[in-house]
Phi, psi and omega in degrees: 000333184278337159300284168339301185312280200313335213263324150351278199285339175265001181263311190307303178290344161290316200281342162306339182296296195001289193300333176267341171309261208322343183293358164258037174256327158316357210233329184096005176254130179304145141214154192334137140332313182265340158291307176305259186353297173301003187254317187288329187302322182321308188290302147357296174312307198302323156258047176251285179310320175291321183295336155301275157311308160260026180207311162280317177281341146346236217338293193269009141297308149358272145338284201308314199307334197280339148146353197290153189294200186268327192279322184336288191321305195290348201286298223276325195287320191277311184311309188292336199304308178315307185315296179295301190305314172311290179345293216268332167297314186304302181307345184296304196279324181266303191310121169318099176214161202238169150252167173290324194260306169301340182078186183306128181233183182047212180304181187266124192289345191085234182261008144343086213324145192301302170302006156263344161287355183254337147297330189283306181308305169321297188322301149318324172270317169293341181275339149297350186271299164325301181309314176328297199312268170356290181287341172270354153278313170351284182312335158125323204271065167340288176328283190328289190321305191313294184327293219283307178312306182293300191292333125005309214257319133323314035063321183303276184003286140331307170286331183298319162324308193269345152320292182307304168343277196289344165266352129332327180276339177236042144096028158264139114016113173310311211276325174276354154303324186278318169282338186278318175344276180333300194299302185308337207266015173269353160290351183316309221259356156320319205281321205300344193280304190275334190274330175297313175268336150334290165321303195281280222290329192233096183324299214286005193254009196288294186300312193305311184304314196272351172272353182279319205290324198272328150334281148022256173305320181292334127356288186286329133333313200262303202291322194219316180291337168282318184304321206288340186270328183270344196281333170287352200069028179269354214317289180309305183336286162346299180296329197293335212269337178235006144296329189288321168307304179309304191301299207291338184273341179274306191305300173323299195312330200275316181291294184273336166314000000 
């Protein structure tokens, strides 16, 4: 139980950077287009790197230590990957969600107030972030988790920003920009919930959770945070923004590992 609290409590405390990301719209201060990209691109790196390091190689270590063989590791390390990326597109397709650039995706929402489509879009992109955490307390392995939470959290920050930013940019309220941030970034600990006790109670589900999680994330990355960095013409900025992101996740990782 106490892995669960924790994989709680560190999805939670990542998911709150949202909130703290989003705290210079209150204040009333703008920000660049090309500042933003580099913080999202930042954000990129940042789970570029968990997903590798602190999700996929666990997952075919994992597998070895358990006796499975070297090819074992990689079959089972690609399937969840595959598990995780299908997961998070499907959801991409039945859920009513809107983007900032792109406009409407998935079902036809009805009447479904427009700023809750922008919670849902958020939402698809944070619940695999939570989860990431969750399985990596899950797993038993503190350090990991711990890593994953800081880098989680990192990475939130930035997004809550462009977030808040961009419904500011379309005729929202500072103060009502700033709770929505927040709320998305408060499904984190949903994921964080379900991946930790996934994990915990059903062992042999260890490697499949952090190659499902690390899936996921990679998903997210490809789908939404790079087109979304790329779409200003910031394409260096970006770039810039998520080799520097990747370096601070590998130190961590390094650090805290």
């Amino acid at each position: 139980m106490q892995a669960i609290l924790w994989g709680g409590l560190g999805s939670l405390a990542a998911g709150l950077m949202t909130g703290v990301g989003a705290l210079p719209v209150l204040f009333g201060r703008e920000v660049a287009v090309r500042r933003a990209d580099l913080m999202l691109g930042f954000a990129a790196g940042v789970m570029l790197t968990a997903s590798f390091f602190s999700l996929i190689l666990p997952a075919i270590e994992t597998v070895e230590a358990r006796g499975g063989t070297v090819l074992w590791a990689a079959l089972v390390a690609s399937a969840g990957i595959a598990l995780g990326t299908a997961f998070v597109a499907w959801l991409n397709r039945v859920l009513p969600h809107e983007h900032f650039e792109v406009g409407q995706e998935g079902a036809d929402p009805g009447a479904l107030a427009r700023i809750w489509l922008f919670v849902l879009a958020i939402t698809i992109h944070n619940l695999p972030e939570g989860m990431a955490v969750g399985v990596g307390f899950g797993s038993g392995d503190f350090a990991n988790g711990l890593t994953l939470a800081i880098g989680i959290g990192l990475q939130n920050a930035p997004e809550g920003l462009a977030v808040a930013v961009a419904l500011v940019g379309i005729g929202y309220g500072a103060v009502r920009a700033f709770q929505v941030a927040l709320l998305t970034g408060l499904v984190e600990p949903l994921g964080g919930l379900a991946g930790a006790a996934a994990v915990h109670f059903m062992a042999p589900l260890l490697p499949w959770g952090l190659a499902f999680a690390a899936g996921a994330m990679l998903y997210v990355i490809s789908h939404e945070i790079i087109p979304e960095t790329h779409r200003h013409g910031h394409q260096d900025a970006a770039t810039t923004g998520l080799t520097i992101g990747l370096i601070v996740m590998l130190i961590l990782d390094v650090a805290l590992g």
